[in-house]
Structures are given as C-alpha cells and as structure tokens.
N, CA, C and O atoms as a MOPAC input file, in Angstrom:
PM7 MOZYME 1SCF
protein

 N      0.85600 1    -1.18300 1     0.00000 1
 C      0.00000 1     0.00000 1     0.00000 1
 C      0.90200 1     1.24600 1     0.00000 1
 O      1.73900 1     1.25400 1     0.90300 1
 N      0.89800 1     2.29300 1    -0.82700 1
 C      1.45900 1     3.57200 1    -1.20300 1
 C      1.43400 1     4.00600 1     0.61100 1
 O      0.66200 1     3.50400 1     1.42900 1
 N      2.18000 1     4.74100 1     0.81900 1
 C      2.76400 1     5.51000 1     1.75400 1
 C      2.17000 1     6.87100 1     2.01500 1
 O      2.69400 1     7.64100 1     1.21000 1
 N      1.45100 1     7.40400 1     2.65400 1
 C      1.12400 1     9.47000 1     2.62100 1
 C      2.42900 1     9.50700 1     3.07800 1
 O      3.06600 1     8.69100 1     3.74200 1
 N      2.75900 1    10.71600 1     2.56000 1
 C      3.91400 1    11.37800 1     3.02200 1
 C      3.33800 1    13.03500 1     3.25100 1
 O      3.99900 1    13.83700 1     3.91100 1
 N      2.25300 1    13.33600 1     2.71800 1
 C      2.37500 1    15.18200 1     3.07400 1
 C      0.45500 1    15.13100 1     3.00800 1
 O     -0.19800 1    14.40200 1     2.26200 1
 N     -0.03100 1    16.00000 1     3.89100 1
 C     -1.77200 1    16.00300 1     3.88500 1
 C     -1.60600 1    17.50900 1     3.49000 1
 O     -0.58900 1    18.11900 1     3.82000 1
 N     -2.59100 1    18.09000 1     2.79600 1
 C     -3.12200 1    19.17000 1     2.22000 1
 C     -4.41600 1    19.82100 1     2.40300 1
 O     -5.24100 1    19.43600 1     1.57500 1
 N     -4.80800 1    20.61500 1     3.16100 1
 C     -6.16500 1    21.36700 1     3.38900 1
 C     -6.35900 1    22.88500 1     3.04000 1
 O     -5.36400 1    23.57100 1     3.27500 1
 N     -7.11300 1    23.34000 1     2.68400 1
 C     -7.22500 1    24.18200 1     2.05800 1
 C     -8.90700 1    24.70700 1     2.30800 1
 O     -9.79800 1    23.85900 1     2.35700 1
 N     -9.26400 1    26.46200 1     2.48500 1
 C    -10.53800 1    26.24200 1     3.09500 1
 C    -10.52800 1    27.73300 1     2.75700 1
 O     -9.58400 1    28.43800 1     3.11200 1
 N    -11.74800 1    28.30400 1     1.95600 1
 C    -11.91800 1    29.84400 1     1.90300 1
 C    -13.30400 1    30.14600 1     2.03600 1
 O    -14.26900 1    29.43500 1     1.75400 1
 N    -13.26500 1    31.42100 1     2.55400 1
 C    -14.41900 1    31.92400 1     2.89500 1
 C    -15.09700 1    33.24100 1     1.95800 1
 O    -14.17800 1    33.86600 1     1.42900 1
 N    -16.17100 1    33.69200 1     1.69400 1
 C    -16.47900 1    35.11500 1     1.18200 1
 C    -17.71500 1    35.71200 1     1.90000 1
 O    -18.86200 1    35.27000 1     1.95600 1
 N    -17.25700 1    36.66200 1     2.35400 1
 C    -18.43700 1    37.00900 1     3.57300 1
 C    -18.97000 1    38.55000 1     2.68300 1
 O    -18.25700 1    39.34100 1     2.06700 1
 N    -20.21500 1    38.57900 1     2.86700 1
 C    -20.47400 1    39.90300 1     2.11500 1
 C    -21.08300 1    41.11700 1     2.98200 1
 O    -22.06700 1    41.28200 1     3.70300 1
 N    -19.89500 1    41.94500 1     2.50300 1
 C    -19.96900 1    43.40900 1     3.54800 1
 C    -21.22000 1    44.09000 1     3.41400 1
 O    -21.62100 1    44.68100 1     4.41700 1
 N    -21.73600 1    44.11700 1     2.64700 1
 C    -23.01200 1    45.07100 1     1.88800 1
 C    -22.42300 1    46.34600 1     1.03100 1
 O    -21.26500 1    46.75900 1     0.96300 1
 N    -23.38100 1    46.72800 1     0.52600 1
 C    -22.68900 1    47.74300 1     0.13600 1
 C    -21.87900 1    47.73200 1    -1.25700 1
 O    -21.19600 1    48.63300 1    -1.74500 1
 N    -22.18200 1    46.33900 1    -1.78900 1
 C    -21.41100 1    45.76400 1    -3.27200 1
 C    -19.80500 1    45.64400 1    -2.22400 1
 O    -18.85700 1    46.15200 1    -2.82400 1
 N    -19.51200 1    45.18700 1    -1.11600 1
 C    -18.47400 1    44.71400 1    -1.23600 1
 C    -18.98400 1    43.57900 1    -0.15300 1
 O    -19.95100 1    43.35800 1     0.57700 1
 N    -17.52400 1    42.91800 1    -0.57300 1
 C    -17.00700 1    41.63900 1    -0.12100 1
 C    -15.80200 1    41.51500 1     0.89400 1
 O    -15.61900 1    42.53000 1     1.56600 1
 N    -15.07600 1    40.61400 1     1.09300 1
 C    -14.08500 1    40.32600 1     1.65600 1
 C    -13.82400 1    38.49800 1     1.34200 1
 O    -14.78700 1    37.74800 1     1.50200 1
 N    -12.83900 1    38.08800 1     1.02000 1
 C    -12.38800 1    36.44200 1     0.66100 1
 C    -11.67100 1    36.22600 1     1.37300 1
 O    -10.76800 1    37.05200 1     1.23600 1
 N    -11.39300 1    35.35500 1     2.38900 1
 C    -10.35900 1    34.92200 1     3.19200 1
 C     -9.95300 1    33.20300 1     2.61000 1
 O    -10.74600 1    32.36700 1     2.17700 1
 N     -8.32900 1    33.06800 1     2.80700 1
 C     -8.51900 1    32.23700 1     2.44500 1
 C     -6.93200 1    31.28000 1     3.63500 1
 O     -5.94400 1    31.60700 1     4.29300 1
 N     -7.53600 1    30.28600 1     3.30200 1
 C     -6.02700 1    29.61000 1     4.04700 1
 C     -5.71300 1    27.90300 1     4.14200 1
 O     -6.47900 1    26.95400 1     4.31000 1
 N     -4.46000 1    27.96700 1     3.98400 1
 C     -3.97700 1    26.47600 1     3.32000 1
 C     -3.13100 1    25.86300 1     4.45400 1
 O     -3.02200 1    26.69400 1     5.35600 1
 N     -2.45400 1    24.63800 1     4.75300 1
 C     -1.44200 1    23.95700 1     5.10500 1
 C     -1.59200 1    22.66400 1     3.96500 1
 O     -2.40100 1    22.04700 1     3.27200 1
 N     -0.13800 1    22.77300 1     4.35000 1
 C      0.68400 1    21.64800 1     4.04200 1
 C      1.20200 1    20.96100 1     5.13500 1
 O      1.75700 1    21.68200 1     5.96300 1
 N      1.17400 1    19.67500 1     5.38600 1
 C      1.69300 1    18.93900 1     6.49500 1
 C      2.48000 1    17.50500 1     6.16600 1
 O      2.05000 1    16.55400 1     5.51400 1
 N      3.66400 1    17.64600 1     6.77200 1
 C      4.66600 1    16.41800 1     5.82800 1
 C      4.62300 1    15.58100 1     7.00600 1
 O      4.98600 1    16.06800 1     8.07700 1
 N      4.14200 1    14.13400 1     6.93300 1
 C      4.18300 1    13.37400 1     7.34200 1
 C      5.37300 1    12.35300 1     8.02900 1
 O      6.16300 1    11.80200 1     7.26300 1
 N      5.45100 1    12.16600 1     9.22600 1
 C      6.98200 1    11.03800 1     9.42700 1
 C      6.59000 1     9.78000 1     9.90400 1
 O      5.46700 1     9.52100 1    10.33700 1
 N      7.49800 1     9.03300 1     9.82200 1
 C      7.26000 1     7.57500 1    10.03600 1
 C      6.54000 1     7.49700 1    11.71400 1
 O      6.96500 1     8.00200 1    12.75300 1
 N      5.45700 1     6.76200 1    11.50000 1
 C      4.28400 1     6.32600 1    12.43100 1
 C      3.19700 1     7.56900 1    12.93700 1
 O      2.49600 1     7.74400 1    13.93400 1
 N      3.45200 1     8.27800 1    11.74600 1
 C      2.16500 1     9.79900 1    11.97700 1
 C      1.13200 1     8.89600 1    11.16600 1
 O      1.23200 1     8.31200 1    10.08600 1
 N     -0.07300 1     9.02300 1    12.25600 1
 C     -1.35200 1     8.95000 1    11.80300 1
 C     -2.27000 1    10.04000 1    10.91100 1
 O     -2.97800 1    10.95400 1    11.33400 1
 N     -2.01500 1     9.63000 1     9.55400 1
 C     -2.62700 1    10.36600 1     8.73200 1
 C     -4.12000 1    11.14300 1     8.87800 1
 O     -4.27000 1    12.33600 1     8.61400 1
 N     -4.93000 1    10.47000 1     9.23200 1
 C     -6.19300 1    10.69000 1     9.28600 1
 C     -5.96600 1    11.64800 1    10.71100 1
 O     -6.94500 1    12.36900 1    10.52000 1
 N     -5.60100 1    11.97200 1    11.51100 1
 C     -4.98600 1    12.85700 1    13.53600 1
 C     -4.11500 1    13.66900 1    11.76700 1
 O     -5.00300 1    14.20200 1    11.10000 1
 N     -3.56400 1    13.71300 1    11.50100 1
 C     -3.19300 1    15.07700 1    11.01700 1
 C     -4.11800 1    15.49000 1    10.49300 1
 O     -4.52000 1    16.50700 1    11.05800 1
 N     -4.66600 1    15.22000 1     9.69700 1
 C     -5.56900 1    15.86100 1     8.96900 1
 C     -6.60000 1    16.76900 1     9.32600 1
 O     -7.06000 1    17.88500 1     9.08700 1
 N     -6.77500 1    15.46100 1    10.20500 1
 C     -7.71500 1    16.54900 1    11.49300 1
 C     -7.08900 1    17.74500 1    12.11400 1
 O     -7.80300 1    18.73500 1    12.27400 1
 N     -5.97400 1    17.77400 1    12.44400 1
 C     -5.12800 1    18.96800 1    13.00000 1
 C     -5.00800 1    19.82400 1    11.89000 1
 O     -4.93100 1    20.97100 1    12.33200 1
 N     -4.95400 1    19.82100 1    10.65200 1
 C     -4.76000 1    20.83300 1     9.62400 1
 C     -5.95500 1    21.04500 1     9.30900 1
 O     -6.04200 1    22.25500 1     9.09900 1
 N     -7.13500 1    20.45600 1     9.12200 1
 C     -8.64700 1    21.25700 1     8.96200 1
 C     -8.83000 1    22.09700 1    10.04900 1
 O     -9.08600 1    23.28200 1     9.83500 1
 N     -8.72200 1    21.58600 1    11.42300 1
 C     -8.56600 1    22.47500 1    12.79600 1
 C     -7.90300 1    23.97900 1    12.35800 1
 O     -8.44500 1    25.08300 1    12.30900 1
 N     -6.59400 1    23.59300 1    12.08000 1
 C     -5.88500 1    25.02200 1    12.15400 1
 C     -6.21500 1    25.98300 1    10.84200 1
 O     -6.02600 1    27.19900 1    10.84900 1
 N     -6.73400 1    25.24200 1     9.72400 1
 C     -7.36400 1    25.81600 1     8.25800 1
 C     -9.01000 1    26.67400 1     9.06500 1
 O     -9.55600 1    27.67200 1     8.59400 1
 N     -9.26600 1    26.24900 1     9.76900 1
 C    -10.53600 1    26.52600 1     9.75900 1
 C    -10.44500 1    28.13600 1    10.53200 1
 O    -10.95800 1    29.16800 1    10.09800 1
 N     -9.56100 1    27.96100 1    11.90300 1
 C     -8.89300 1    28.55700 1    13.07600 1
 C     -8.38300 1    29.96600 1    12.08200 1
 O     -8.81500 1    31.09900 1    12.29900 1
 N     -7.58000 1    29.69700 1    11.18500 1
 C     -7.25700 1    31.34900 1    10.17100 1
 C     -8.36900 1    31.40500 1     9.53500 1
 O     -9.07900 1    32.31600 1     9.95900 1
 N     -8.58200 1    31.12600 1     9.13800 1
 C     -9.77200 1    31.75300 1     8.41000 1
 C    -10.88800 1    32.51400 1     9.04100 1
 O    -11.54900 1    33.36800 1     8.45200 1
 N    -11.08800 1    32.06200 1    10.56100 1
 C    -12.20600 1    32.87300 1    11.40800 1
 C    -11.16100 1    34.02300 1    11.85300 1
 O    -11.54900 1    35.18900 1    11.92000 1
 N     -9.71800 1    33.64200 1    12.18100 1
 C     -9.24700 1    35.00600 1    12.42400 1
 C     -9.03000 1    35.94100 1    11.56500 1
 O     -8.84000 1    37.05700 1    12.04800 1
 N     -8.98500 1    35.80200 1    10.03400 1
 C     -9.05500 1    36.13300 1     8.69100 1
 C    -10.14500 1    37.10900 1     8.86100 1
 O     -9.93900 1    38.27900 1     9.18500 1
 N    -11.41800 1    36.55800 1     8.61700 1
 C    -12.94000 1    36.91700 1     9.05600 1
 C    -12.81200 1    38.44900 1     9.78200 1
 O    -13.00300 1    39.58400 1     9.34500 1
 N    -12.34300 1    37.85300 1    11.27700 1
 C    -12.17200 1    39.09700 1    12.10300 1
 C    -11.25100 1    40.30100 1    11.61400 1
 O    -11.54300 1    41.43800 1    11.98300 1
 N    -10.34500 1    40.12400 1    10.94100 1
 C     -9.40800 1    41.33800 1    10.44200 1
 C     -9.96800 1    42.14000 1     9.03300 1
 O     -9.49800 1    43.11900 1     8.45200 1
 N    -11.23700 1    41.25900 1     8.72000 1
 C    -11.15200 1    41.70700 1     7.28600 1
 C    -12.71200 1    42.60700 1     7.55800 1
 O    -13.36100 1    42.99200 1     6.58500 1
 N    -13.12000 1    42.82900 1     8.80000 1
 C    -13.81100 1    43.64500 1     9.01300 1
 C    -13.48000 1    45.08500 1     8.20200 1
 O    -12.41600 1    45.47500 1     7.72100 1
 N    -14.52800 1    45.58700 1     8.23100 1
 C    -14.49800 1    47.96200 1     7.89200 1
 C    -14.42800 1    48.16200 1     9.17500 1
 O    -14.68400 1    47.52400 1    10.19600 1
 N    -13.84200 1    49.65200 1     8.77500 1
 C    -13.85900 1    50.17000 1    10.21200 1
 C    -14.40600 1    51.31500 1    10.20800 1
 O    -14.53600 1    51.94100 1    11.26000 1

C-alpha cells in the first residue's frame, strides 16, 4: 500500500460586507508526514488550524 507522506487542506471563505463589497479569506497547510504519523490525527489537526485562520481572517477583514 502507497505511503502518505504530506496532507493538504485548504478552506476559503467570502463574507459579504453590503454595500457591493465583499471580503475572501482564504487559508492552506501543508503537512509532511513522518514515520508512524497517523494520517487521518493530522488531517484533522490541519482542517482544525485551516478553519482557526480563516475565522481570524474573518475578524481582520472587518471595515472600520
């Protein structure tokens, strides 16, 4: 059976300001795998932390 060596998540958002505007947040990892990492526990940890920027994304991309 092939080997993972790296998990990939990726997750964007578009929240709409009104007003004809927008804001897109967006945010990725890459995660390289080592011998006896449970693929499926990373993955989960990189959707976690994909999800985690993007709400702090959210918050910065407020008007002021």
């Amino acid at each position: 059976m092939p080997k993972v060596k790296q998990i990939s998540v990726g997750a964007s958002f578009t929240k709409n300001l009104g007003n004809f505007q927008s804001v897109k947040v967006e945010a990725n990892i890459v995660m390289e795998l080592h011998d006896g990492d449970d693929p499926t526990a990373a993955y989960e940890d990189a959707w976690a932390r994909v999800q985690e920027q993007v709400r702090i994304g959210l918050g910065k991309g407020q008007p002021k």
